[in-house]
C-alpha positions in Angstrom: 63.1 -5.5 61.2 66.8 -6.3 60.9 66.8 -7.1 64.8 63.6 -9.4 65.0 65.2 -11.7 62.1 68.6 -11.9 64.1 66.6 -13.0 66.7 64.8 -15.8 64.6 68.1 -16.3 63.2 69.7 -17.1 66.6 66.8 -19.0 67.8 67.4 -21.2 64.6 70.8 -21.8 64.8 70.5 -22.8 68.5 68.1 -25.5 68.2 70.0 -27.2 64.8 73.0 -27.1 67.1 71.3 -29.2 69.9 69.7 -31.6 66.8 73.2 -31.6 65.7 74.5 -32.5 68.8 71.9 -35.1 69.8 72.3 -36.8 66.5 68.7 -36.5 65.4 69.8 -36.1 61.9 71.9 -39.2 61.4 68.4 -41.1 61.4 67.8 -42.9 58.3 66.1 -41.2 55.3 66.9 -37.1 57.3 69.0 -36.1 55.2 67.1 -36.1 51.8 65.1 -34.0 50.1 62.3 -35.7 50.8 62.6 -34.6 54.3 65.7 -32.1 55.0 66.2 -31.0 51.9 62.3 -30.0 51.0 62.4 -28.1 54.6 65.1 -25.8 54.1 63.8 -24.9 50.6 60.2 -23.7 52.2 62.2 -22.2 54.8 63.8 -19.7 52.0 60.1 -19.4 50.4 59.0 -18.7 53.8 61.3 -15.7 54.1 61.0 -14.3 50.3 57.1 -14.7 50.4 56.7 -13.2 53.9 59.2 -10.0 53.5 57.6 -9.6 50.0 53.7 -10.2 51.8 55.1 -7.5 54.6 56.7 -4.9 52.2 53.4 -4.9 50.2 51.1 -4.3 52.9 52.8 -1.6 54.1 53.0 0.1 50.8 48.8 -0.7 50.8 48.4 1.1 54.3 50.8 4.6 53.3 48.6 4.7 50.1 45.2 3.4 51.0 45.0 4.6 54.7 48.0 7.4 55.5 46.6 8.8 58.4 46.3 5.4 60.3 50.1 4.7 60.8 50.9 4.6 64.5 47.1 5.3 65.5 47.7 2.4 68.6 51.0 4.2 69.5 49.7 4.7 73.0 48.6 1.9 74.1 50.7 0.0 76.3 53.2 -2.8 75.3 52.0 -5.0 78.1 48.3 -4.7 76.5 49.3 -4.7 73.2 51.3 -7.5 73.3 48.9 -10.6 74.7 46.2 -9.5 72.2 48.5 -9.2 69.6 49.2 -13.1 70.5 46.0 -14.2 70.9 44.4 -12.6 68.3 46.8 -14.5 65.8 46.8 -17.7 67.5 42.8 -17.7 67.4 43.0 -17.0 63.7 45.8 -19.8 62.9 44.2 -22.4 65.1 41.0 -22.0 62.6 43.3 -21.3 59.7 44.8 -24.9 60.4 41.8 -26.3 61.4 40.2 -25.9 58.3 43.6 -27.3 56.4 42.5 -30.6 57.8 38.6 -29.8 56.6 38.9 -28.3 53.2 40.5 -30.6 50.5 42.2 -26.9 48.7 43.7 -26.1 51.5 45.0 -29.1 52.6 46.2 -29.1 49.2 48.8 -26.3 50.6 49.1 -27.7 54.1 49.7 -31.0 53.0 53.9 -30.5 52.8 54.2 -30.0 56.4 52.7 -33.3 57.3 54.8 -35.1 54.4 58.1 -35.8 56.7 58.7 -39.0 58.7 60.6 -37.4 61.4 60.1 -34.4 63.5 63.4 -31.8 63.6 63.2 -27.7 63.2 63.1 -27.7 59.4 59.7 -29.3 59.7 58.3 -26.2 61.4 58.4 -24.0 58.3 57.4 -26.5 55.3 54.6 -25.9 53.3 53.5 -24.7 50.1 54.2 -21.0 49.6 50.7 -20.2 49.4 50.6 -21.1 52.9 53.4 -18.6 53.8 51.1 -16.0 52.2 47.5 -17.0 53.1 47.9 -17.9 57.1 46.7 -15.1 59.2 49.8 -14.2 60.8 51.1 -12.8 57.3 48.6 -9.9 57.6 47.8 -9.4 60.8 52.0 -9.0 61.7 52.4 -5.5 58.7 49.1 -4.2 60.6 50.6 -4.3 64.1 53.5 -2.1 63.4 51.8 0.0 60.9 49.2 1.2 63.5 52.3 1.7 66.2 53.0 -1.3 68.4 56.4 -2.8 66.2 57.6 -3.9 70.3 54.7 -6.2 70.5 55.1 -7.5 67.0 58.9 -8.5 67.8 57.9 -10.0 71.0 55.2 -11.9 69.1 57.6 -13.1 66.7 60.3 -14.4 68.7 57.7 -15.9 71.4 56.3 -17.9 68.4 59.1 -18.4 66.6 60.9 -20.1 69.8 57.4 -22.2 70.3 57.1 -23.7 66.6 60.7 -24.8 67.0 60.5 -26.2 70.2 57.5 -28.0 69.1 58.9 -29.6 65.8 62.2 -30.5 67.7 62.3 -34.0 68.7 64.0 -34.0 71.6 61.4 -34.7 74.3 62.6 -32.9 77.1 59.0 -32.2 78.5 58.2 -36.4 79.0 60.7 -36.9 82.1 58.9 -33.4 83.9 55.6 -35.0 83.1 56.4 -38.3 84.8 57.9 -36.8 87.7 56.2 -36.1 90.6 57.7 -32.9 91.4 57.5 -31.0 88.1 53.9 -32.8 87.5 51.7 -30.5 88.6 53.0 -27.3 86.8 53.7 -29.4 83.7 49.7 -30.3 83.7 48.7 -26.7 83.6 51.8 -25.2 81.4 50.8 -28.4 78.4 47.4 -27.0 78.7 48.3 -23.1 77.4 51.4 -23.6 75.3 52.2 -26.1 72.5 54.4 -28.0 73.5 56.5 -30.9 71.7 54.1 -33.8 73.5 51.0 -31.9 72.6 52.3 -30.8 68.8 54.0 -34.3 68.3 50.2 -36.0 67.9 49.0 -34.1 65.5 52.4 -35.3 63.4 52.0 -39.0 64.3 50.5 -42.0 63.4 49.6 -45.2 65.4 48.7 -44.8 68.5 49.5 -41.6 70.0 49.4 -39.7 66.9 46.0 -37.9 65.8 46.2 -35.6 62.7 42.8 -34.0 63.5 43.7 -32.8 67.6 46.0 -30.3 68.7 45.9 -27.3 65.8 47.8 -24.7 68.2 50.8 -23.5 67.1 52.0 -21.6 69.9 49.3 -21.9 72.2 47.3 -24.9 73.2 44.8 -23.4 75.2 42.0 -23.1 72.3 42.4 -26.8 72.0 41.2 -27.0 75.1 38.5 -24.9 74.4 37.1 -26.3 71.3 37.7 -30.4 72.4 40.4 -31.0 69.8 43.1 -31.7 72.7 45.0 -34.6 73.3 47.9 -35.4 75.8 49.6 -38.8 75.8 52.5 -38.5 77.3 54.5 -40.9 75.4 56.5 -40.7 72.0 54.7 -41.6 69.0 55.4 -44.7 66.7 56.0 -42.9 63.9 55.0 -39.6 62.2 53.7 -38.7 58.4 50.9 -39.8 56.9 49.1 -42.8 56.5 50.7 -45.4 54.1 47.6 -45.0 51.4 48.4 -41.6 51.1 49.6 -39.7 47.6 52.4 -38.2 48.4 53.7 -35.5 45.4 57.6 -34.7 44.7 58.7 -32.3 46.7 59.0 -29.6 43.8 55.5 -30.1 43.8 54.5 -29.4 47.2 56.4 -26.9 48.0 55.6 -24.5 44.5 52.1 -26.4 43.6 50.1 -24.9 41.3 53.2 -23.6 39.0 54.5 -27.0 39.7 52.7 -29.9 38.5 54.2 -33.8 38.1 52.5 -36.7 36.1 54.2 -39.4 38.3 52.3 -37.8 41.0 48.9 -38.3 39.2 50.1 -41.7 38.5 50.4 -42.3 42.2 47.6 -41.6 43.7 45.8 -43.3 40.3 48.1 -46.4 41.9 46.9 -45.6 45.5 43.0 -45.3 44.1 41.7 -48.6 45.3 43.0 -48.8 48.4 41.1 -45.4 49.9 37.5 -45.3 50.6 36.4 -42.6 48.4 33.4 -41.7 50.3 33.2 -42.4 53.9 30.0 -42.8 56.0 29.2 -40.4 58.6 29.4 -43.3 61.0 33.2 -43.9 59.9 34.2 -40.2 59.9 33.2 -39.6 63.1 35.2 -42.9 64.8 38.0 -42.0 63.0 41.4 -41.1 64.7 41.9 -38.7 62.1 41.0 -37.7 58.4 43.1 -36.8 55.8 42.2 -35.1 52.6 44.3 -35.7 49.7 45.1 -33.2 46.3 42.3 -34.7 44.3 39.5 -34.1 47.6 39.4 -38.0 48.5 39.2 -38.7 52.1 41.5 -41.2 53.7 40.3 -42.8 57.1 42.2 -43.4 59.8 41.2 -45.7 62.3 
């Protein structure tokens, strides 16, 4: 265990160097705790809730089921592993999927889409309830207890490596898509992995930004499948949501429901009469994307 978080660890610290080195957070409005700040706080919930979430189903499997552990031993790595993968990216891309469907749990999704500019940090906000709910938080503890811990680290750092790649704004993928050379590969490799073109859309707003495409977080491929994929090859206007959205402080998001604000009732009381409250079929299904806020209102966004 002490290995695969060294490896996270170092995966981390190389991407905040190349932010830190390409000056993406001397941007205006990074560096607060709206943005930076709220990040690296569900970062550390991410790691308490998930070692705590891990140590606990172990503990379940040696006293509920004792005879399981290591019953997968034998199968091999290079089997083990690409189920392991997409078994868990099935699950999340339906996990997140419905964060965008049901208003409750967009209620606990709603933090990562908060931020107004795309760097690492972004990656790992939400709610903690997310940290423990999302499918990858139970199916990981099963892997190694039934005997396959190599697949599990390889899972980790292959998805670790993809959700930072796919948060960081630097947009090294745009120049291989436009060139001629590198065009080809770069139209089937966007098509499997996640990559920070593909992931960037479902951040965005305006034009090239679409809330409700692209739920893959490591792969992209069951985008493809299900029709919620969307390539555009350029750099979004901006990213966040929509201006008419509530947003809570970020206390709130992060430890909602033990944390709970008046001025962010008052806000969304303020924001009331500007959101359609209940959209038409017609609307919903022309809209470039839906958001649903804390209180279940729907915003449209056409």
């Amino acid at each position: 265990m002490l290995g695969n978080a060294l490896i996270a660890f170092a995966l981390i610290a190389i991407f905040a160097a190349l932010e830190i080195a390409f000056g993406l957070y001397r941007r205006p409005g990074v560096l607060t705790m709206r943005e930076l700040g709220a990040s690296l706080v569900s970062l550390g919930n991410f790691l308490l809730v998930r070692g705590a979430s891990f140590a606990a189903l172990i503990w379940a499997f040696k006293a509920l089921w004792p005879r399981s552990e290591g019953a997968l031993a034998g199968v091999s790595f290079w089997l083990a592993f690409p189920i392991y993968v997409l078994v868990d990216e099935y699950a999340v891309y339906w996990f997140h999927r419905k964060s965008h469907e049901w208003p409750w749990l967009w209620r606990i999704h709603k933090p990562h889409h908060v931020p107004r500019n795309m760097n690492i940090g972004v990656g790992y906000r939400q709610n903690w309830l997310w940290h423990l709910l999302v499918p990858g938080a139970w199916l990981g503890p099963a892997v190694i207890w039934f005997g396959q811990p190599g697949a599990y680290a390889a899972g980790l750092a292959f998805r670790t490596l993809m959700v930072l790649m796919e948060h960081c704004d630097l947009r090294w993928d745009l120049p291989l898509q436009r060139n001629r050379f590198t065009r080809p590969f770069m139209w089937v490799i966007e098509r499997v992995i996640s990559l920070p073109d593909t992931h960037h859309v479902h951040h965005g707003v305006g034009r090239h930004g679409n809330a409700m495409k692209n739920y893959g977080v490591a792969l992209i491929c069951f985008d493809v499948i299900h029709g919620t994929l969307m390539i555009p090859h350029a750099r979004q206007e901006g990213f966040g949501l929509p201006d008419d959205a509530p947003v809570e402080p970020w206390a709130e998001q992060l430890f909602w429901p033990f944390v709970r604000s008046t001025s962010s009732t008052k806000k969304v009381a303020a924001h009331r009469p500007s959101i359609e409250p209940a959209p038409p079929a017609a609307a919903l299904a022309a809209a470039k994307a839906v958001i649903y806020t804390a209180d279940g209102r729907t915003v449209v966004v056409s």
